[in-house]
PDB file of N, CA, C and O in Angstrom:
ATOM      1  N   UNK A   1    -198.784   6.472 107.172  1.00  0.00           N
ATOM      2  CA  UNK A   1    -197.897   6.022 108.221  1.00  0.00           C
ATOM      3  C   UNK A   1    -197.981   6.944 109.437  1.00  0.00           C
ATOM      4  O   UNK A   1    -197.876   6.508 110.584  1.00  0.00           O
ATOM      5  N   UNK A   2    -198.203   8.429 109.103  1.00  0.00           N
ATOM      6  CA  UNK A   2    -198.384   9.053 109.985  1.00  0.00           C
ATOM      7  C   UNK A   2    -199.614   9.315 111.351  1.00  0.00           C
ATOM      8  O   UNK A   2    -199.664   9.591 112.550  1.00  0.00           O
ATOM      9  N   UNK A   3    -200.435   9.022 110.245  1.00  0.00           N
ATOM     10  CA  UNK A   3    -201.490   8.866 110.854  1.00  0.00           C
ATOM     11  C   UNK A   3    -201.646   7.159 111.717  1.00  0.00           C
ATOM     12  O   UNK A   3    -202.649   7.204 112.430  1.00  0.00           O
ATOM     13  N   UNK A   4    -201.114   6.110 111.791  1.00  0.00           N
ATOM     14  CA  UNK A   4    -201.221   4.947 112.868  1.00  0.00           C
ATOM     15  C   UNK A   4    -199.911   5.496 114.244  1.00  0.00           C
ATOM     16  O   UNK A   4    -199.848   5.144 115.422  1.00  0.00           O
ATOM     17  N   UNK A   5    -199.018   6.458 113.451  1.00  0.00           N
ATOM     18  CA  UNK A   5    -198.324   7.152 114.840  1.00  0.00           C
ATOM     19  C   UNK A   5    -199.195   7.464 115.473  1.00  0.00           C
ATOM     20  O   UNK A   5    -199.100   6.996 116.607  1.00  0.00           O
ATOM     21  N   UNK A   6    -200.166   8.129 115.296  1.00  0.00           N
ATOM     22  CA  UNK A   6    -200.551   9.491 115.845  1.00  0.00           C
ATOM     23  C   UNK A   6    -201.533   8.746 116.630  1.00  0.00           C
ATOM     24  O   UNK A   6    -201.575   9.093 117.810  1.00  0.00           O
ATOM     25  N   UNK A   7    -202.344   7.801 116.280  1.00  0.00           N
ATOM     26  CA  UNK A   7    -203.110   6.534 117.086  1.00  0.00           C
ATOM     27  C   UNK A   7    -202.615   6.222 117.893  1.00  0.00           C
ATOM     28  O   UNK A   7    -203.097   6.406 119.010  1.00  0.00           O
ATOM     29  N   UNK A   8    -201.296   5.537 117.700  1.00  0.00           N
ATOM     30  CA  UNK A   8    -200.270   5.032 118.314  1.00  0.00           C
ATOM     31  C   UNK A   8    -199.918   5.474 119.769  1.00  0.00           C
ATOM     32  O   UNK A   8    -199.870   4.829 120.816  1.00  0.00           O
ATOM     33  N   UNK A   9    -199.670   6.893 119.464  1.00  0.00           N
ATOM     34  CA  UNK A   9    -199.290   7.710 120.648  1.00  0.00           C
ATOM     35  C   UNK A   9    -200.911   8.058 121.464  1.00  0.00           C
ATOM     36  O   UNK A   9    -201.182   7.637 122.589  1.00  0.00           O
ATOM     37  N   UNK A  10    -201.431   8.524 120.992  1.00  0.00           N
ATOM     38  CA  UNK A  10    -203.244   8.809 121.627  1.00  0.00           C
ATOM     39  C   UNK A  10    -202.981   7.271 122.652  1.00  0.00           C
ATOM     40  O   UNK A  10    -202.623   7.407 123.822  1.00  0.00           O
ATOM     41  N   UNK A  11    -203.138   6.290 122.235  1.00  0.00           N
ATOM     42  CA  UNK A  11    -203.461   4.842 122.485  1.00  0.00           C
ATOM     43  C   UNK A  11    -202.213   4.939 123.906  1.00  0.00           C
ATOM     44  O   UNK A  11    -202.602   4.419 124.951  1.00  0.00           O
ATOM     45  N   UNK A  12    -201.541   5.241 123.911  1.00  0.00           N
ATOM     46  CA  UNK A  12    -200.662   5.328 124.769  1.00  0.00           C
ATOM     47  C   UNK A  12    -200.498   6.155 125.661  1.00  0.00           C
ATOM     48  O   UNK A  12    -200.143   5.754 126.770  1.00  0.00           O
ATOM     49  N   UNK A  13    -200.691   7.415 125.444  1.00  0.00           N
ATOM     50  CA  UNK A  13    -201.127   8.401 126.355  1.00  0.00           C
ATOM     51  C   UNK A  13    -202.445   8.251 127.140  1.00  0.00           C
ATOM     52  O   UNK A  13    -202.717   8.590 128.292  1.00  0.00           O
ATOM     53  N   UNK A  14    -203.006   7.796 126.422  1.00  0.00           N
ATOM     54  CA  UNK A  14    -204.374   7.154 127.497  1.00  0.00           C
ATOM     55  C   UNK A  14    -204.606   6.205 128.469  1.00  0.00           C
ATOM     56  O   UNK A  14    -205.558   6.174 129.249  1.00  0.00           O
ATOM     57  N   UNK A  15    -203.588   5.350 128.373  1.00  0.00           N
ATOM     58  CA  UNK A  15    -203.290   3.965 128.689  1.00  0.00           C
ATOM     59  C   UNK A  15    -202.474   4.852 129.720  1.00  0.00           C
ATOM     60  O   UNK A  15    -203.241   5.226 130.606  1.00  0.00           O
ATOM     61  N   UNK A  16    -201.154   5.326 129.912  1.00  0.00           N
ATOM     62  CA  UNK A  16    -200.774   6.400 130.876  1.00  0.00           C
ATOM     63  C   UNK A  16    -201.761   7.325 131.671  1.00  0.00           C
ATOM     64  O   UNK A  16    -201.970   7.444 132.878  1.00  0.00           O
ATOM     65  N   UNK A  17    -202.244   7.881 130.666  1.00  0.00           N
ATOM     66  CA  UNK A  17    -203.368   8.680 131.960  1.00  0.00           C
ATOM     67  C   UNK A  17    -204.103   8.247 132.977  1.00  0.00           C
ATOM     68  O   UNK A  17    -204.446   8.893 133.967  1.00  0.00           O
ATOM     69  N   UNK A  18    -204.507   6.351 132.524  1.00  0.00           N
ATOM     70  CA  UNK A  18    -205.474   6.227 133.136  1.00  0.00           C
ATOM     71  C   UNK A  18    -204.253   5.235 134.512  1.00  0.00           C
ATOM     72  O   UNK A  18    -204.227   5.105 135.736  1.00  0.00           O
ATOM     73  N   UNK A  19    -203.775   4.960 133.820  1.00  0.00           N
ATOM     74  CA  UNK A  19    -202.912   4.296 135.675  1.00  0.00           C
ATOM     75  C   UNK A  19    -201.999   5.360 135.874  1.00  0.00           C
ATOM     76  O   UNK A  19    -200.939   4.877 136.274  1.00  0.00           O
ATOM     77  N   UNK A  20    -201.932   6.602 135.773  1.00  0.00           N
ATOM     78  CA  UNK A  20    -200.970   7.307 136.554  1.00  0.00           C
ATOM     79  C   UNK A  20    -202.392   8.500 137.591  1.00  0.00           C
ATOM     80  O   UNK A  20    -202.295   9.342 138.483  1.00  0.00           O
ATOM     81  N   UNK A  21    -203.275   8.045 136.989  1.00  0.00           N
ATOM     82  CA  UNK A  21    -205.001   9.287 137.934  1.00  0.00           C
ATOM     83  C   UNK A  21    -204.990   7.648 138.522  1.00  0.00           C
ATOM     84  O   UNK A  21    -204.979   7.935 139.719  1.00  0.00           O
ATOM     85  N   UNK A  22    -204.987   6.454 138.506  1.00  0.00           N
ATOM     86  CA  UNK A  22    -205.275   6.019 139.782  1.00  0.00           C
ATOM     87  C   UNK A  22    -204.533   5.936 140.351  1.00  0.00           C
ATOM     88  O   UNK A  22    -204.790   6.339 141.486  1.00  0.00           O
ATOM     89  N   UNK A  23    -203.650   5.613 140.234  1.00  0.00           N
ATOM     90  CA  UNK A  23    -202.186   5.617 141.469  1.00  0.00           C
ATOM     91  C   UNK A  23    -202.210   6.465 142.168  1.00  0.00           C
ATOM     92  O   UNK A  23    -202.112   6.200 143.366  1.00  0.00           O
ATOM     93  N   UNK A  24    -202.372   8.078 141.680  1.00  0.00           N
ATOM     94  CA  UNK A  24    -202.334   9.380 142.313  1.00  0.00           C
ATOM     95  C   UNK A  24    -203.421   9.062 143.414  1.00  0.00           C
ATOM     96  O   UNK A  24    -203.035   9.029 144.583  1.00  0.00           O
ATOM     97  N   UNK A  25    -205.576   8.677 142.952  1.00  0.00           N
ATOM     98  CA  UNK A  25    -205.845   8.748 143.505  1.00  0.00           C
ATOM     99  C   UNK A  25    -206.024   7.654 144.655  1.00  0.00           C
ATOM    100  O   UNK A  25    -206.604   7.855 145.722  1.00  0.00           O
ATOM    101  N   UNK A  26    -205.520   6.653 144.313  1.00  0.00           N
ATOM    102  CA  UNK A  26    -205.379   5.509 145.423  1.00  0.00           C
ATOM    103  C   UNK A  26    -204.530   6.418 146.573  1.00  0.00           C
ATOM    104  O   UNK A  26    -205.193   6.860 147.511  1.00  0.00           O
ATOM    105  N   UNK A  27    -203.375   6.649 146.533  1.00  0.00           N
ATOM    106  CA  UNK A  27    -202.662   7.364 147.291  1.00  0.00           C
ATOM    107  C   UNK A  27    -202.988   8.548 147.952  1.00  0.00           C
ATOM    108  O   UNK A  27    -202.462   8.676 149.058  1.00  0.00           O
ATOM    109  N   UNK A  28    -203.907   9.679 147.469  1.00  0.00           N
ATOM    110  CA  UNK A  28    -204.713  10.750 148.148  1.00  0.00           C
ATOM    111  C   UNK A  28    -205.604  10.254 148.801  1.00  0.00           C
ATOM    112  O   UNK A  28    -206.008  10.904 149.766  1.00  0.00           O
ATOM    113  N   UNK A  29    -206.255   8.861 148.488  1.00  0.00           N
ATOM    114  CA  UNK A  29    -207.368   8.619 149.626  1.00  0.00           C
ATOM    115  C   UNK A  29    -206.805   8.115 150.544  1.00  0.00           C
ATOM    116  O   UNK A  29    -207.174   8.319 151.700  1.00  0.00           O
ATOM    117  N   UNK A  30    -205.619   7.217 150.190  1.00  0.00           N
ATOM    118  CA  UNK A  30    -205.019   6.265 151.791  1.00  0.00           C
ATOM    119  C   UNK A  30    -204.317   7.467 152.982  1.00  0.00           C
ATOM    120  O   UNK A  30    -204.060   7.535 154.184  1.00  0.00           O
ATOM    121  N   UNK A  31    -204.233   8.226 151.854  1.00  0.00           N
ATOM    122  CA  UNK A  31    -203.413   9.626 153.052  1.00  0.00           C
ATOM    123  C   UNK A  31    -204.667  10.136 154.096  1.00  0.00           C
ATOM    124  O   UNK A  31    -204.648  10.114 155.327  1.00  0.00           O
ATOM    125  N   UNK A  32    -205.643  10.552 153.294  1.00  0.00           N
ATOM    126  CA  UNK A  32    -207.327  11.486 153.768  1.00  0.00           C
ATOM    127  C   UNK A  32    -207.441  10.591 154.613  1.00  0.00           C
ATOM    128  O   UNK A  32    -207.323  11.044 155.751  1.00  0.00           O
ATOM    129  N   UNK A  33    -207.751   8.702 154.543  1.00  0.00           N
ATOM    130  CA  UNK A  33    -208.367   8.004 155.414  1.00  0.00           C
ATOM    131  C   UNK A  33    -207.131   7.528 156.898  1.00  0.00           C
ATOM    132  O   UNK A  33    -207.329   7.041 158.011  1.00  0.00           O
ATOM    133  N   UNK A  34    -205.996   7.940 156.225  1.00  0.00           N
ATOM    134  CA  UNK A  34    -205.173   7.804 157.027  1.00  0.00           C
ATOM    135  C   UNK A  34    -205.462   8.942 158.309  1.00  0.00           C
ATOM    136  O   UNK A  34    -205.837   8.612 159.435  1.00  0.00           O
ATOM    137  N   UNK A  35    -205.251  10.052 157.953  1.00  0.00           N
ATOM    138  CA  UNK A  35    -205.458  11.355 158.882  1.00  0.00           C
ATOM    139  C   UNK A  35    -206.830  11.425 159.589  1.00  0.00           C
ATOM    140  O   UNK A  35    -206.949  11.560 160.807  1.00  0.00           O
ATOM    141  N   UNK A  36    -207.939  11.311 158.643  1.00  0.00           N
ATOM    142  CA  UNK A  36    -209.345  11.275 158.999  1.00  0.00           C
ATOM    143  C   UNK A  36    -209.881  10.372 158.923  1.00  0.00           C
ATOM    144  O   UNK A  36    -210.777  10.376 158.080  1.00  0.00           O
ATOM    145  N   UNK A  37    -209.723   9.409 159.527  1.00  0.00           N
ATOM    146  CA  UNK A  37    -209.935   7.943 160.352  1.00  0.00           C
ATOM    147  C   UNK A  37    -211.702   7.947 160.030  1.00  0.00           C
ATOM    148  O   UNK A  37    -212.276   8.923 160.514  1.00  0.00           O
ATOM    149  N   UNK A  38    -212.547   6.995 159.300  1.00  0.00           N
ATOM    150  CA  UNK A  38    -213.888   6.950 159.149  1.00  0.00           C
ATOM    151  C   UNK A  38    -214.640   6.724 160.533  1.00  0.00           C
ATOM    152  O   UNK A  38    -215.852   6.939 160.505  1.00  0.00           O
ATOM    153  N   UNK A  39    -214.236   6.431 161.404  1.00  0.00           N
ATOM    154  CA  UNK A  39    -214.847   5.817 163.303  1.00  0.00           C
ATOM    155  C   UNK A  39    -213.582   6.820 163.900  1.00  0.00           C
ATOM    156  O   UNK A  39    -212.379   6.932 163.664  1.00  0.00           O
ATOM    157  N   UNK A  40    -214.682   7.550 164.911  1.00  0.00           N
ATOM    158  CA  UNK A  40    -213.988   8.173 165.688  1.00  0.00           C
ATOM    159  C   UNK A  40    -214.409   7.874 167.466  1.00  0.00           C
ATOM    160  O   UNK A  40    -214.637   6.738 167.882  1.00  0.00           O
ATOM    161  N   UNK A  41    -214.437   8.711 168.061  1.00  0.00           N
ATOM    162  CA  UNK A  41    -215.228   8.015 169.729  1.00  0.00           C
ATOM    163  C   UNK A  41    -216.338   8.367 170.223  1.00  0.00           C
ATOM    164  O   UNK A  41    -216.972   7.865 171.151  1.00  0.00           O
ATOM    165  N   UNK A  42    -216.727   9.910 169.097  1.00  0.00           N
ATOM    166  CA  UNK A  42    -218.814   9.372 169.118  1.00  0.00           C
ATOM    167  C   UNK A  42    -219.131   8.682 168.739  1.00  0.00           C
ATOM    168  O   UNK A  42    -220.162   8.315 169.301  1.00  0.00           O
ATOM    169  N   UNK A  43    -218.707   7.776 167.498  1.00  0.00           N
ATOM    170  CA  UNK A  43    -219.315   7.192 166.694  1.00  0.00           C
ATOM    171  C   UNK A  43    -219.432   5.601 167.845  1.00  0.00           C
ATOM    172  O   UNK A  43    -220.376   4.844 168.069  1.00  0.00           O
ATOM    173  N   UNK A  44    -218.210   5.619 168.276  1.00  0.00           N
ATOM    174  CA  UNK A  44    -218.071   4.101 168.887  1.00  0.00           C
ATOM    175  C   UNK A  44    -219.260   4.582 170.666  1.00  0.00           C
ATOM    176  O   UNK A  44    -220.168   3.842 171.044  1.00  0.00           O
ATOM    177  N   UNK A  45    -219.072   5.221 171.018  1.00  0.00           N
ATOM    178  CA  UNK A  45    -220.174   5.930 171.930  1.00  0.00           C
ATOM    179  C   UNK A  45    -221.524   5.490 171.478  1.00  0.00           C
ATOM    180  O   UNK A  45    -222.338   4.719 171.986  1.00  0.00           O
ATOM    181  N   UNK A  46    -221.532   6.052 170.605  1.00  0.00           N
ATOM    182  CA  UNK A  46    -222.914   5.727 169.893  1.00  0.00           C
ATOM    183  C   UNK A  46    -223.735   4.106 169.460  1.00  0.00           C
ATOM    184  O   UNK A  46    -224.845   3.672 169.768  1.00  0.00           O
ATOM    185  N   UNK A  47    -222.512   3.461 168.552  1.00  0.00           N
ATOM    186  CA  UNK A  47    -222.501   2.332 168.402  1.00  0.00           C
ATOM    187  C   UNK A  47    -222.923   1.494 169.788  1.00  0.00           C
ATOM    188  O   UNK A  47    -224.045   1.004 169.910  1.00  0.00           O
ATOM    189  N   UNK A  48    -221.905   1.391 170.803  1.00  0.00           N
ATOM    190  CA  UNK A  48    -222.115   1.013 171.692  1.00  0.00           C
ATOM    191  C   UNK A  48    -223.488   1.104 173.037  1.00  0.00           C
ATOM    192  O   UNK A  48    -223.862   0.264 173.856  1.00  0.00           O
ATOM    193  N   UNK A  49    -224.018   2.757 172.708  1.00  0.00           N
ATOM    194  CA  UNK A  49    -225.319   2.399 173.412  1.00  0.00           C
ATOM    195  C   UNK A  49    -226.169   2.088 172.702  1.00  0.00           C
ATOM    196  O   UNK A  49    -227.244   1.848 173.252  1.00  0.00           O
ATOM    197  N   UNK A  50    -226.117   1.982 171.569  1.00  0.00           N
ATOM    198  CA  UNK A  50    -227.112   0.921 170.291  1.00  0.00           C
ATOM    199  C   UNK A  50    -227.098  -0.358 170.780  1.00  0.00           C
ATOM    200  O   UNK A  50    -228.166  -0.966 170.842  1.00  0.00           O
ATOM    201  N   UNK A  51    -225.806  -1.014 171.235  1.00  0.00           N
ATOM    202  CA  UNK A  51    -225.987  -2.442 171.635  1.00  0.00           C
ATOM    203  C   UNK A  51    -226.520  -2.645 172.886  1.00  0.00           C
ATOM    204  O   UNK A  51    -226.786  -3.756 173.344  1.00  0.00           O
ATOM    205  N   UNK A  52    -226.676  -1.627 173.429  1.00  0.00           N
ATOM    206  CA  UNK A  52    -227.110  -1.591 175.062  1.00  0.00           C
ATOM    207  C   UNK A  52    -226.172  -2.126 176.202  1.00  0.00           C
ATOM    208  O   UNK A  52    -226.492  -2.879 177.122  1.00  0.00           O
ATOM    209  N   UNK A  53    -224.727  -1.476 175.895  1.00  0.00           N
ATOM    210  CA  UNK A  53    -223.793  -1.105 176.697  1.00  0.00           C
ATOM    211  C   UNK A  53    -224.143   0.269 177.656  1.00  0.00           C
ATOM    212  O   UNK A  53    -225.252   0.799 177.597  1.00  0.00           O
ATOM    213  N   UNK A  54    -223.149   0.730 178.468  1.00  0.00           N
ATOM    214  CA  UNK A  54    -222.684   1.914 178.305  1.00  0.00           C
ATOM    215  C   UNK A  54    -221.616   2.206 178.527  1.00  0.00           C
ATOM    216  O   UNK A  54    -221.190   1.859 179.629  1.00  0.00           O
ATOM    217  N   UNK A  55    -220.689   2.968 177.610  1.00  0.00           N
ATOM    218  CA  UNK A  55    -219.535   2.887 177.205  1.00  0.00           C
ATOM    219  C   UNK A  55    -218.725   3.859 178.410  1.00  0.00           C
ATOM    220  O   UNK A  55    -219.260   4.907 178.773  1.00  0.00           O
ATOM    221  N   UNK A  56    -217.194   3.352 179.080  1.00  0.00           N
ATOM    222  CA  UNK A  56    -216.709   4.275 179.532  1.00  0.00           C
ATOM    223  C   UNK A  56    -215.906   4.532 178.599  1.00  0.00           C
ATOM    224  O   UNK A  56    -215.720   3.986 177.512  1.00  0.00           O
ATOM    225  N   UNK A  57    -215.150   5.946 179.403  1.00  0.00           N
ATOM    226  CA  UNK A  57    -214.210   6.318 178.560  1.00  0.00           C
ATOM    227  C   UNK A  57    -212.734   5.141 178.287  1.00  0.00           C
ATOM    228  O   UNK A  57    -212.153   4.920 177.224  1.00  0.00           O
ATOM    229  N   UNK A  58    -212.481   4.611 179.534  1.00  0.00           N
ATOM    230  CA  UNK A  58    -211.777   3.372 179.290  1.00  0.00           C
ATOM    231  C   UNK A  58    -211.757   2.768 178.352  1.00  0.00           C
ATOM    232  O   UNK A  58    -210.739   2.485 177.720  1.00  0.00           O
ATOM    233  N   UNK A  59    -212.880   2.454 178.079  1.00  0.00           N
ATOM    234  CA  UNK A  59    -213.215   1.262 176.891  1.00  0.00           C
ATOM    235  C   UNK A  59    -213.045   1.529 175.643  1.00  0.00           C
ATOM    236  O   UNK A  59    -212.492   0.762 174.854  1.00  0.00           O
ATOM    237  N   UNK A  60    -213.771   3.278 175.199  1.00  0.00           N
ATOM    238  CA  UNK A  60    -213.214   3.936 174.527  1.00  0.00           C
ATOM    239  C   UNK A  60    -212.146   4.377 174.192  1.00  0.00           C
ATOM    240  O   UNK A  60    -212.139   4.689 173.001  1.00  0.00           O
ATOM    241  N   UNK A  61    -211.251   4.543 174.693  1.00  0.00           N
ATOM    242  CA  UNK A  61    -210.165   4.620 175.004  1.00  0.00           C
ATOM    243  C   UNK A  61    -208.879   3.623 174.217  1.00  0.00           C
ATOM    244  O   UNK A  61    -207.756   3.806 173.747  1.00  0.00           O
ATOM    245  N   UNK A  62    -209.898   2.422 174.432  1.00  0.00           N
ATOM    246  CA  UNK A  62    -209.140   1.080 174.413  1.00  0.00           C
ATOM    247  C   UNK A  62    -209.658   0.283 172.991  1.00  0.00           C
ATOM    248  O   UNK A  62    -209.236  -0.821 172.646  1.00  0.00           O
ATOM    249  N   UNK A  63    -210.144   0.671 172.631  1.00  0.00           N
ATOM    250  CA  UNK A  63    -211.171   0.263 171.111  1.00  0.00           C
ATOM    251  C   UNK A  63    -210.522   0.997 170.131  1.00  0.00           C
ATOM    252  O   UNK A  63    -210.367   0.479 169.025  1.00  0.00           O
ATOM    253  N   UNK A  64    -209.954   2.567 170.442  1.00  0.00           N
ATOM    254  CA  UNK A  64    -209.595   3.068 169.309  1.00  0.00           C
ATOM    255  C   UNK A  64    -207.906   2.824 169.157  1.00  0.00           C
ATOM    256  O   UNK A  64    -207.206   2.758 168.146  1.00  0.00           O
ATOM    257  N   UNK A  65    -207.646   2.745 170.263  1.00  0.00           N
ATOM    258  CA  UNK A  65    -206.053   2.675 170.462  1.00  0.00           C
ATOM    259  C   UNK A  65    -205.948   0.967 169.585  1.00  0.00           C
ATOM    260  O   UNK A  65    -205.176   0.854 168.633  1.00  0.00           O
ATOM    261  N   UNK A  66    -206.613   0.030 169.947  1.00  0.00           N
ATOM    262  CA  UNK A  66    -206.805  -1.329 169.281  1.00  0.00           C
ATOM    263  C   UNK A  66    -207.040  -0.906 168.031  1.00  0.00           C
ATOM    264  O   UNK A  66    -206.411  -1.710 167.344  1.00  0.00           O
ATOM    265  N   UNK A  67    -207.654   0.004 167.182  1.00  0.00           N
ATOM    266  CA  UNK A  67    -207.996   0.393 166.345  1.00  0.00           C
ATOM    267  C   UNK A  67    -206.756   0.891 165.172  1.00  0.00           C
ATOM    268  O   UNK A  67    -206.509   0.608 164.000  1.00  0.00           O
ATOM    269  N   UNK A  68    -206.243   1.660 166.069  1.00  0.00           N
ATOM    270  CA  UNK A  68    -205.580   2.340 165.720  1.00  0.00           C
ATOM    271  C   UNK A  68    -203.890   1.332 165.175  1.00  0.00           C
ATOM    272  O   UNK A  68    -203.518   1.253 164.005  1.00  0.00           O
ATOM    273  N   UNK A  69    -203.336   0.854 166.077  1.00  0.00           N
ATOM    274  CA  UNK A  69    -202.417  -0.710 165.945  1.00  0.00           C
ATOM    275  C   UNK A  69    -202.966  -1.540 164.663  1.00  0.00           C
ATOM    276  O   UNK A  69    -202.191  -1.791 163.741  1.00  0.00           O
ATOM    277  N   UNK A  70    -204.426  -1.992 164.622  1.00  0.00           N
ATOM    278  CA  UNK A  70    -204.601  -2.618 163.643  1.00  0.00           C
ATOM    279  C   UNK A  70    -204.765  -2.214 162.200  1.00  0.00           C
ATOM    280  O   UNK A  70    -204.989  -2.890 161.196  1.00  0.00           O
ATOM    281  N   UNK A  71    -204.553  -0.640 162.419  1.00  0.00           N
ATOM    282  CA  UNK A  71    -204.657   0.145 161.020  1.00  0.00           C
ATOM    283  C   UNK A  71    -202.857   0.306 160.361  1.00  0.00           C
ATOM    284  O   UNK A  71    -202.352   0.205 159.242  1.00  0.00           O
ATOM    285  N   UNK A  72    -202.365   0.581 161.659  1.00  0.00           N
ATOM    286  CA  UNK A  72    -200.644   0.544 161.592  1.00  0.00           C
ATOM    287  C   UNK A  72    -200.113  -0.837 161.125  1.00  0.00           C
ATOM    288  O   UNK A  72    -199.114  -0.870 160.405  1.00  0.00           O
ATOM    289  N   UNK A  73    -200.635  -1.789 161.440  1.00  0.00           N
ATOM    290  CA  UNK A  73    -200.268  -2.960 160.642  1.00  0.00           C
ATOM    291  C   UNK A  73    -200.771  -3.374 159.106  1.00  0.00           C
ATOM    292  O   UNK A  73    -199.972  -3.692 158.225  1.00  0.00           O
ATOM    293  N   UNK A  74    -201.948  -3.330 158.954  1.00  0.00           N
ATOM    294  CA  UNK A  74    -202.531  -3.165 157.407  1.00  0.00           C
ATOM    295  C   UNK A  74    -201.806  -2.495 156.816  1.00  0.00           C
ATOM    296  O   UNK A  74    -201.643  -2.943 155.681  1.00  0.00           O
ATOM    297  N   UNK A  75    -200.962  -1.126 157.112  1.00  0.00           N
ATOM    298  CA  UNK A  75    -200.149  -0.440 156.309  1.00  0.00           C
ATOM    299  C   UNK A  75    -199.122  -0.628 156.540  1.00  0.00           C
ATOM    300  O   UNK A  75    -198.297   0.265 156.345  1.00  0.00           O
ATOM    301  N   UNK A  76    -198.707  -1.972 157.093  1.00  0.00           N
ATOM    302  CA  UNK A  76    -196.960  -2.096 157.003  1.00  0.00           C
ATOM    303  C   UNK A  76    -196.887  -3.058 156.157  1.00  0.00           C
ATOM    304  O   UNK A  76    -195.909  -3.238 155.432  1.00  0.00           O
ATOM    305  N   UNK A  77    -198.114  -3.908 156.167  1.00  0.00           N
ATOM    306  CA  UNK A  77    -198.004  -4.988 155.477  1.00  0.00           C
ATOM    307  C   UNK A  77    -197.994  -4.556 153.872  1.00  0.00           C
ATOM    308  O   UNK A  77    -197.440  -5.130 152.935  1.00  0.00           O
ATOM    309  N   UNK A  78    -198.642  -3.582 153.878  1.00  0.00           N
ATOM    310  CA  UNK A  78    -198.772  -2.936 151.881  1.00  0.00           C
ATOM    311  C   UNK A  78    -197.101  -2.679 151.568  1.00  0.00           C
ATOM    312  O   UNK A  78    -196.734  -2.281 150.462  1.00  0.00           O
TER     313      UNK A  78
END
């Protein structure tokens, strides 16, 4: 009898471990990507004379700020 406890609990503690390490790490990455944004304004600089623009700072300016609103809403909506 003792021994299907002892399963019992293993079986359960594992089952815990494993959704309480993702929750944690879902939440450490939305924070990291929150702060350290993956596109920054070389990158869109860059991007943009790839397409054979050339980017002012205006525009830049105006891409990340748009950027930035549409990231603030994705996380209101969660």
């Amino acid at each position: 009898m003792n021994v299907w406890l002892a399963i019992f609990l293993i079986v359960i503690a594992l089952i815990a471990g494993l959704a309480g390490g993702f929750f944690i790490s879902r939440k450490y990455m939305m924070d990291y990507f929150q702060k350290n944004p993956p596109v920054n304004e070389d990158m869109l600089r860059m991007m943009m004379m790839q397409m054979g623009q050339k980017p002012s700072e205006k525009k830049i300016k105006q891409m990340m700020a748009s950027m930035k609103v549409q990231s603030e809403k994705q996380n209101k909506k969660k």
